[in-house]
C-alpha positions in Angstrom: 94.5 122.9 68.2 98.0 121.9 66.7 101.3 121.6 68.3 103.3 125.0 67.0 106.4 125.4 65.2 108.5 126.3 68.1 112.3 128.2 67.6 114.7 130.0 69.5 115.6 133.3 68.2 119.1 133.4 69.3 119.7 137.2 68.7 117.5 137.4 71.6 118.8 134.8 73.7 121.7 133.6 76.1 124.2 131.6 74.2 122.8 128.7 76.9 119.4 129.0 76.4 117.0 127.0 74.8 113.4 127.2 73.4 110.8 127.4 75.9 108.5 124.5 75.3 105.2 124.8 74.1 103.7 122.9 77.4 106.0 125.1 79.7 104.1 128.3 77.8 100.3 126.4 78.2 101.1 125.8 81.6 102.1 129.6 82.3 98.8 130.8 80.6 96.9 128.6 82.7 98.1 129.5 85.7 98.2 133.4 84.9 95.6 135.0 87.2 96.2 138.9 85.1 96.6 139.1 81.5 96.6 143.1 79.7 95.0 143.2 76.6 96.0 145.5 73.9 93.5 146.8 71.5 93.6 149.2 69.1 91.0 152.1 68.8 89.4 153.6 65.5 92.1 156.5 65.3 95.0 153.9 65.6 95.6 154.6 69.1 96.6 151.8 71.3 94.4 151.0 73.9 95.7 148.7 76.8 93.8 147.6 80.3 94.3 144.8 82.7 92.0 141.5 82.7 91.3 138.3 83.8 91.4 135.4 81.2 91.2 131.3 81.3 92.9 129.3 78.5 90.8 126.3 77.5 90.4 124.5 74.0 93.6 125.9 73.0 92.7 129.4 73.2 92.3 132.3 75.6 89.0 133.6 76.6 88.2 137.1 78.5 84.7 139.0 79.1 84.4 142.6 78.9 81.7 144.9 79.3 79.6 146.2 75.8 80.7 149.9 76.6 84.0 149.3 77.4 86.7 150.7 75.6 88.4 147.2 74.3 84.8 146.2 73.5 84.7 149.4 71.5 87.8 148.8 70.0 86.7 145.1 68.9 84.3 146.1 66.9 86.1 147.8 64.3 89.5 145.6 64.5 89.7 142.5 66.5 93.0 142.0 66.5 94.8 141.5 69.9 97.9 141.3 71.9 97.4 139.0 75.3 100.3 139.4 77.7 101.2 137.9 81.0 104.0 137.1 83.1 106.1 138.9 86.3 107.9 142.3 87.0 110.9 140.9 87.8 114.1 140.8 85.7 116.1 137.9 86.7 113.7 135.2 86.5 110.2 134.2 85.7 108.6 133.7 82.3 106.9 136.2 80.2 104.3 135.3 77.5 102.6 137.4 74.5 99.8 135.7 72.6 98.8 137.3 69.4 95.5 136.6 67.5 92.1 138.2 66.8 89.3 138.1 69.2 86.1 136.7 68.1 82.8 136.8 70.3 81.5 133.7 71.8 78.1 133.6 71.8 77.3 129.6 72.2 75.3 128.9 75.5 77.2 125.3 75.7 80.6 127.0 75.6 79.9 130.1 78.0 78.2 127.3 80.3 81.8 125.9 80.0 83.5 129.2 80.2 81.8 130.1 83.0 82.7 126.5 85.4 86.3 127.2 84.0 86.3 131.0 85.5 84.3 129.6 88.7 87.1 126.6 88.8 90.1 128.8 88.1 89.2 131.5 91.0 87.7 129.1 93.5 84.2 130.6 93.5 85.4 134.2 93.2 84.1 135.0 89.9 80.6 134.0 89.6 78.9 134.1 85.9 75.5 132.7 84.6 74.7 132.6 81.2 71.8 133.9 79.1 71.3 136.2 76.3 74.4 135.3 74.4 76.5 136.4 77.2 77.4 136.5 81.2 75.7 137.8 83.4 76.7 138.8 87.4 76.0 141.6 90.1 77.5 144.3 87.7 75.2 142.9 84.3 76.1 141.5 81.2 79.6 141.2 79.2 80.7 140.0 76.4 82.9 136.9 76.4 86.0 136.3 73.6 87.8 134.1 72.7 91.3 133.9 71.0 92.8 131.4 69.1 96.2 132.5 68.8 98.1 133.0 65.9 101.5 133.5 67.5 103.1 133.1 70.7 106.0 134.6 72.2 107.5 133.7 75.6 110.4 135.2 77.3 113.0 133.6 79.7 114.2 135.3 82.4 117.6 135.0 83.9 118.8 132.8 81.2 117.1 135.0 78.6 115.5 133.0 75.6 113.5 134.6 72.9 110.7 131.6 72.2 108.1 132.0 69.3 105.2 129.6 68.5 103.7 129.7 65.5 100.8 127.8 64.3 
């Protein structure tokens, strides 16, 4: 992956504040334990629903059931918005990653996936791989990955408006 072109948009931002960095935003998608993903379904609708994610390689990665509505959704557009962050006003960092979701479907990489998700949860989330996929208790899903396009993160307390674009 290459470093982004980071700036401040300062119509958005304290007069004080400054870009977030890059490795302040990886670090904050690393560390996210909830992401919502925003689809969009076939009548233009948006569709939105909470998930779990790891970041590795440079992208994010998520899993989702075939039937699911996001997995629905997919197929027809796989454009995405990936946000994280906290509820609170006065402080904390908020991030928005932009990008289309594309289907991972090689064994080596879920096998890698799948440590990552073990790793990340201590243990909690359990997947094997086989058939393209993961596989646990509740059956398959599909695992996808998204190299983003675009990254916003916002500053709370001293608000800054950050973009990364690649």
């Amino acid at each position: 992956m290459t470093e982004p072109t980071t700036t401040l948009d300062e119509r958005f931002s304290d007069p004080e504040g400054a870009p977030i960095s890059w490795d302040e935003t990886v670090s904050a998608l690393e560390a996210a334990q909830l992401f919502w993903i925003t689809t969009v379904r076939a009548d233009g609708r948006p569709h939105m629903s909470p998930l779990v994610a790891v970041w590795l390689d440079g992208a994010l990665h998520f899993s989702t059931g075939a039937a699911e509505q996001k997995a629905v959704n997919l197929r027809a557009n796989p454009n995405v918005l990936l946000t994280t962050g906290c509820n609170k006003w006065d402080h904390g960092l908020d991030v928005v990653v932009e990008g289309e979701a594309i289907q991972v479907t090689d064994d080596t990489t879920l096998r890698r996936l799948a440590d990552a998700w073990r790793a990340k949860w201590d243990g909690r989330w359990q997947f094997g791989v086989r058939d393209r996929s993961f596989h646990h208790d509740a059956g398959a899903a599909l695992v996808f990955c998204v190299q983003p396009t675009k990254v916003l993160a916002f500053g709370k307390g001293t608000f800054t408006h950050t973009r990364h674009r690649f």
